[in-house]
C-alpha positions in Angstrom: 110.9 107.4 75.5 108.4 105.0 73.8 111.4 102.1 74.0 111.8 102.9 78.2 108.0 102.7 78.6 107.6 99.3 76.8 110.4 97.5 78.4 110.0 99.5 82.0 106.5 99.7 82.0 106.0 97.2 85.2 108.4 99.2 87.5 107.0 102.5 86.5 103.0 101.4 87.0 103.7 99.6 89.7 105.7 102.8 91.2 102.9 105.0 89.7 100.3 103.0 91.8 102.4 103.2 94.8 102.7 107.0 94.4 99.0 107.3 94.5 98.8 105.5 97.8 101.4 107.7 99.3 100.1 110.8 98.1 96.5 110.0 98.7 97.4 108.6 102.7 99.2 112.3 103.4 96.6 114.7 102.2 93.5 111.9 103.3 95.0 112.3 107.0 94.9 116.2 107.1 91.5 116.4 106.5 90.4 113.7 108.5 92.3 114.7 111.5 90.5 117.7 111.2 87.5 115.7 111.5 88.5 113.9 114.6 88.8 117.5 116.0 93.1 117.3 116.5 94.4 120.3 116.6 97.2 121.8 113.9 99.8 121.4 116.5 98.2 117.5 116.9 98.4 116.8 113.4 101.9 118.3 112.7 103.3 116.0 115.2 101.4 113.0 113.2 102.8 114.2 110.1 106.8 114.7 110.9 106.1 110.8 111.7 106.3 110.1 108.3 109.8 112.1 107.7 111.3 110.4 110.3 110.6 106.9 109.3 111.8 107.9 105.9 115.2 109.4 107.5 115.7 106.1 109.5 115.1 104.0 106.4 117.4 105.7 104.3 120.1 104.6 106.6 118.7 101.1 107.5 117.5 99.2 104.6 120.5 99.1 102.8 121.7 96.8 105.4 118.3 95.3 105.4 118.8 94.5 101.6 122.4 93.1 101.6 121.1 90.5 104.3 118.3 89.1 103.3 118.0 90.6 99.3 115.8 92.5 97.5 112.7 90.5 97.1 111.9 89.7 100.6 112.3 93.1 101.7 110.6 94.4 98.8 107.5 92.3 99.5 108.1 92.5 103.4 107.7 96.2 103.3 105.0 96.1 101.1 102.9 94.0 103.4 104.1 96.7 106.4 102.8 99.5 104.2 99.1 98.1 103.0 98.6 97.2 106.7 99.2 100.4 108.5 97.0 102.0 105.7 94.0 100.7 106.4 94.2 100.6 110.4 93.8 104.4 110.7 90.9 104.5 110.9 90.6 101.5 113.4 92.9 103.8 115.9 91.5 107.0 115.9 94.0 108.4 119.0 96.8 111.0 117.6 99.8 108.3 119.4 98.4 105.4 117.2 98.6 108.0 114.2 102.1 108.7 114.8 103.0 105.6 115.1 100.8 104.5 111.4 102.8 107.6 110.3 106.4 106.3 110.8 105.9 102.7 109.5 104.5 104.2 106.2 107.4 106.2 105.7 110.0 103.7 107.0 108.7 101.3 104.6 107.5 103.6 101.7 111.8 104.6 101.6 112.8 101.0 101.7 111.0 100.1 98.6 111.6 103.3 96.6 115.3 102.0 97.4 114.3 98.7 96.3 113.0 99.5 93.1 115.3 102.4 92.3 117.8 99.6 92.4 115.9 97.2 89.7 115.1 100.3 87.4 118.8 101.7 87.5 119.8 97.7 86.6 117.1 97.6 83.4 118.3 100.2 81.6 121.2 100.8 79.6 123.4 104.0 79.5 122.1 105.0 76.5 118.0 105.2 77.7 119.1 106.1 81.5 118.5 109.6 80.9 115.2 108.9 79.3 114.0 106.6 82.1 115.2 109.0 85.1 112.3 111.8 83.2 110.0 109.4 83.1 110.5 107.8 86.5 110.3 111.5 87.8 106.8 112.4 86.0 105.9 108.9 87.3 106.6 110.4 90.8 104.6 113.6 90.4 101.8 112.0 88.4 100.7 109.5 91.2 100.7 112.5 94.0 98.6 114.4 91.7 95.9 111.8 90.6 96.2 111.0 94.2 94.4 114.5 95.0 91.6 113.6 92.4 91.1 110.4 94.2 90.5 112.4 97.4 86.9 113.2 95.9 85.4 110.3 96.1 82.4 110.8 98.9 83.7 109.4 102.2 83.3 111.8 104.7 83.8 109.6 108.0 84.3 106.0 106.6 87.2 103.5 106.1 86.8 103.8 101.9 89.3 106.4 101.1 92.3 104.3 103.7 90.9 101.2 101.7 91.4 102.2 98.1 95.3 103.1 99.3 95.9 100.2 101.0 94.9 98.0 98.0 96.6 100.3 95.4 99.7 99.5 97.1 99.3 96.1 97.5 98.3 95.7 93.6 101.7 97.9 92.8 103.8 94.7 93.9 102.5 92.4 90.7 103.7 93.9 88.1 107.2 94.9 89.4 107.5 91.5 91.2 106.3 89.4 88.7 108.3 90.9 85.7 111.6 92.1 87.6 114.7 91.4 86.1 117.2 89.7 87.8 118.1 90.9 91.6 120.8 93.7 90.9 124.2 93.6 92.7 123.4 96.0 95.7 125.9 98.6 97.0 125.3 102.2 99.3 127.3 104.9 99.8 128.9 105.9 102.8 127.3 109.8 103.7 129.9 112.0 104.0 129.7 113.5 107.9 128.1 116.9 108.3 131.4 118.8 108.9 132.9 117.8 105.7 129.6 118.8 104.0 129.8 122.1 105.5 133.6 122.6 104.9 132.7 121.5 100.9 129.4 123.7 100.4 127.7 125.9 103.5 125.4 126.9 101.2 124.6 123.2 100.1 124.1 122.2 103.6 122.4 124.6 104.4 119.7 125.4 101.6 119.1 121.8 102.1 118.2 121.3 106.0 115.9 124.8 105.5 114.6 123.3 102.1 113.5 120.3 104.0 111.1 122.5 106.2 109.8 123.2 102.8 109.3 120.5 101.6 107.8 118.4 104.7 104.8 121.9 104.8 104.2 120.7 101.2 103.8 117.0 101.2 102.7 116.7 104.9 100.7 119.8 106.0 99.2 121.5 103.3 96.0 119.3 103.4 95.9 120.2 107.3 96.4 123.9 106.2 93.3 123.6 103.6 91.0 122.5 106.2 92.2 125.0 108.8 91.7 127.6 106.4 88.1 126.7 105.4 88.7 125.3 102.0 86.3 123.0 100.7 87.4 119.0 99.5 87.7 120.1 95.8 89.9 123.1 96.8 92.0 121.4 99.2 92.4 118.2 96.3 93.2 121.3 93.8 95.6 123.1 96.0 97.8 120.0 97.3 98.0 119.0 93.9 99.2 122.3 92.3 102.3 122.7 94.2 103.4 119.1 92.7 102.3 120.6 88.8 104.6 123.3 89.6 107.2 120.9 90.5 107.1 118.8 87.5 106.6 122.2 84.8 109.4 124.1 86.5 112.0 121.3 86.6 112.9 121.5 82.7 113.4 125.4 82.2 115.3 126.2 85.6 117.8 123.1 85.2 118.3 124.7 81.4 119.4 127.8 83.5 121.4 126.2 86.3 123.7 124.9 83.4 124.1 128.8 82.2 124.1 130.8 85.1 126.1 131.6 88.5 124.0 129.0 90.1 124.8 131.1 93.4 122.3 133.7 92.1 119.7 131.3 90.7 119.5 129.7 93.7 119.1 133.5 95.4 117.0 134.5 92.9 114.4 131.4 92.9 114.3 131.3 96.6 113.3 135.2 96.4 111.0 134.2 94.1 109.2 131.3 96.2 109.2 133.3 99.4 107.4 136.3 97.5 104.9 134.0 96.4 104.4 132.4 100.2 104.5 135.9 101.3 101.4 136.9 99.2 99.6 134.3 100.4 99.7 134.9 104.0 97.6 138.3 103.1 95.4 136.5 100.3 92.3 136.4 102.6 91.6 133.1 101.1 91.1 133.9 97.8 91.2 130.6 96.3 92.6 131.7 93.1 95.4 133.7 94.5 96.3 130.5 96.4 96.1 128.4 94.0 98.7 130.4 92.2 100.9 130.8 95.1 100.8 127.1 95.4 102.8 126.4 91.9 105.0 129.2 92.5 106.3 127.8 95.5 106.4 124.4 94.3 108.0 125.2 91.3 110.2 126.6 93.1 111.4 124.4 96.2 111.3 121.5 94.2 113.7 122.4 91.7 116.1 124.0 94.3 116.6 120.4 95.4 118.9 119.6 92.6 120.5 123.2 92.4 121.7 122.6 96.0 122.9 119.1 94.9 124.3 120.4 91.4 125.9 123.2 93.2 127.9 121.3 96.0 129.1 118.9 93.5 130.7 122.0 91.5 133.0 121.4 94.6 133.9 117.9 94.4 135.5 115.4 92.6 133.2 112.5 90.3 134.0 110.3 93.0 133.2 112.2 96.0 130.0 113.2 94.7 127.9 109.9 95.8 128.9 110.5 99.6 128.1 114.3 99.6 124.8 113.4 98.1 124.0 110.9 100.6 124.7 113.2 103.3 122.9 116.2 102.0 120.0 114.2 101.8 120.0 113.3 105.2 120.4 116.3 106.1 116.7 117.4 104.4 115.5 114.7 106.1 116.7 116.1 109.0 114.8 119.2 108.1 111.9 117.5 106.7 111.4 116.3 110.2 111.5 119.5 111.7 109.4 121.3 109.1 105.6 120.0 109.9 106.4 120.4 113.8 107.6 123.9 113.4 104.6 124.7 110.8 101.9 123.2 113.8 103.2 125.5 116.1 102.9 128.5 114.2 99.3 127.6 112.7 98.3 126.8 116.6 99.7 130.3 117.8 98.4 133.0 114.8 96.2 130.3 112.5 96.5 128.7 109.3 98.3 131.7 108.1 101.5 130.2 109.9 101.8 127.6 107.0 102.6 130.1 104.6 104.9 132.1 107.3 107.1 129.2 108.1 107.5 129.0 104.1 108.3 132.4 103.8 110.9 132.8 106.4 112.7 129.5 105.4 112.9 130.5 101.4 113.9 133.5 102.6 116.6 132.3 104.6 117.8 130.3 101.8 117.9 133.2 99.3 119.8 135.6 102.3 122.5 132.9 102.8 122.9 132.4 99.4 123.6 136.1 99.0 125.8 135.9 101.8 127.8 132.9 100.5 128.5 134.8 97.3 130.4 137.4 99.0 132.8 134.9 101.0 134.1 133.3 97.9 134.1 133.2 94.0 131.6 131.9 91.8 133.1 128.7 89.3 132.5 129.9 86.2 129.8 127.9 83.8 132.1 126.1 82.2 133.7 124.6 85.3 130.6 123.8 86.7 128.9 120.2 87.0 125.9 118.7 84.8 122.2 119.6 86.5 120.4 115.9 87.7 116.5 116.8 87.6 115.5 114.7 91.2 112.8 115.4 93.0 112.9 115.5 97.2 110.8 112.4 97.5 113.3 110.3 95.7 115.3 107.9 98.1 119.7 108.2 97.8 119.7 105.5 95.1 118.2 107.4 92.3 119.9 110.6 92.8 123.5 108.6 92.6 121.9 107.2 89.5 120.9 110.4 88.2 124.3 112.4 89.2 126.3 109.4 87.5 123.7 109.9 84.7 124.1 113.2 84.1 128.3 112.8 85.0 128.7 110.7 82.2 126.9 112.4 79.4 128.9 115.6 80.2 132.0 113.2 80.1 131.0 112.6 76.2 130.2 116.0 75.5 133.5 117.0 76.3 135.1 114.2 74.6 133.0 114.8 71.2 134.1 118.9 71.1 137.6 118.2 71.8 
């Protein structure tokens, strides 16, 4: 680990900073559109922006980068993203929001793609492993420092969309000043959603409903904090403990997705987040019990992001395994979309108790079809079944091919060595 961090320390600070500005821009606009007195229905609206700019990226900018190359749309975007940042508070109408909303998450996709592309490109196959953990806690480490950020006294000024806005732009110099040469560029073509669902109905699936899930994290729970009557430090403390669950849990349930019927993990840990959800609804806002709710489900939902992914490749062939990827992952976008719009409606209709409702019903619905998909046909046994790549849903299509061809090879050689 100490050998990736001193030759890929300028990608992953400058991918560090950049997570701080995302994370910080999400959770700063759920309070302050509180503030501007939008409504939860308002504010999910603002906050799907983000998902679909993200989902329309995914697809676009790999065209974007075979035209024009890497650097200029690494840069370009950049200068998109630092620009919309700070204009929120300029525009303080919920269409202008929207709009700020989509351009950040257009952009932010583009240049995880980007740089995805110049990390896979640094490393060798023997530290890619090491580099994919590290890029990961990268990812998870900027959301949560973002929260702590979130602190700093700024109740109605422009301070708090400043400090983003320059973050990001500082996260360009040390990626773009010590990159290595432009990698060869290539994408995968998505497989459609027919073939996905003839391959894996569970994979499909899980991963639309798991998209919900993960849009109510990343996108309303600072709106569902303020509804609810936290305070600054609780909401900062809240958003960021679904994101330490994420990172903790990773490790020990991919240890058991490699050992188990991943059918019944998957059953088993969606069970386990809707519980959590579920005692929250009727946690009267005892900070503490939310707070532990919070990792639960995050340690959960996160995780079941790969299990989906490592369990529809059980099904395929190493070379189909790039396309089926690409298309379950825009099929959570698809989701991810949905997810904040569905969550606003429910916290406008019964209150901020609908956050933890939508959450619920969805994990639930993943954990029910996964107990229905393991009557309809039989499990592959462990040994038949594909390596786990740790990924986490804010990852753009380039690092989990990177991670699944990872992870592909290394069980290659492990079967190789005990023959």
């Amino acid at each position: 680990m100490y050998h990736v961090i001193t030759t890929a320390w300028p990608l992953l600070l400058g991918m560090l900073l950049l997570m701080v500005g995302n994370g910080l821009q999400g959770s700063l606009l759920g309070v302050r559109g509180s503030a501007e007195g939008f409504s939860a229905a308002t504010m999910s609206i603002v906050m799907a922006g983000y998902f679909a700019g993200f989902l329309i990226a995914s697809r676009s900018v790999p065209n974007m980068i075979r035209r024009v190359g890497h650097v200029r749309v690494f840069a370009a975007l950049g200068s998109f993203i630092s620009a919309a940042l700070i204009l929120f508070p300029a525009f303080r109408d919920p269409i202008a929001w929207t709009l700020g909303r989509v351009v950040p998450g257009f952009c932010f996709c583009g240049v995880y793609i980007t740089a995805e592309s110049w990390l896979n490109n640094a490393t060798s196959n023997e530290t890619r492993g090491q580099t994919l953990s590290a890029y990961m806690i990268v990812q998870m480490a900027g959301i949560i420092i973002a929260q702590g950020v979130l602190l700093i006294p700024d109740a109605t000024g422009f301070l708090l969309f400043v400090i983003p806005s320059v973050l990001v732009s500082i996260s360009f110099a040390p990626i773009l000043l010590t990159i290595q040469p432009t990698p060869a560029f290539e994408s995968t073509k998505p497989k459609t959603l027919k073939e996905l669902y003839a391959v894996s109905p569970l994979g499909m699936v899980g991963m639309f409903l798991l998209g919900g899930v993960f849009s109510a994290q990343f996108g309303m729970a600072a709106v569902y904090g303020t509804q609810a009557g936290l305070t600054l430090g609780q909401i900062s403390i809240f958003v960021a403990t679904f994101y330490i669950g994420a990172l903790l849990m990773q490790y020990p349930l991919g240890w058991l997705s490699d050992r188990f019927d991943r059918r019944r993990l998957i059953m088993m840990v969606a069970a386990l987040g809707a519980a959590a959800a579920a005692v929250a609804i009727f946690a009267g806002g005892a900070f503490p019990i939310l707070v532990t709710c919070a990792f639960v489900v995050g340690g959960c939902s996160n995780p079941l992001y790969s299990l989906l992914i490592a369990y529809t490749n059980d099904f395929l062939e190493p070379e189909d395994m790039a396309g089926a990827s690409a298309g379950l992952l825009f099929v959570n976008g698809v989701g991810a979309v949905a997810g904040p719009l569905i969550i606003g409606w429910g916290m406008q209709q019964i209150g901020p108790a609908g956050f933890f409702v939508l959450i619920t019903v969805l994990m639930s619905a993943v954990s029910l079809y996964a107990l229905y998909r393991m009557t309809q046909r039989p499990a592959h046994s462990v040994e038949e079944q594909t390596a786990y790549a740790k990924v986490m849903p804010s990852a753009s299509p380039i690092a989990v091919e990177i991670a699944q061809d990872y992870y592909i090879d290394r069980s290659g050689d492990e079967e190789e060595e005990e023959e």
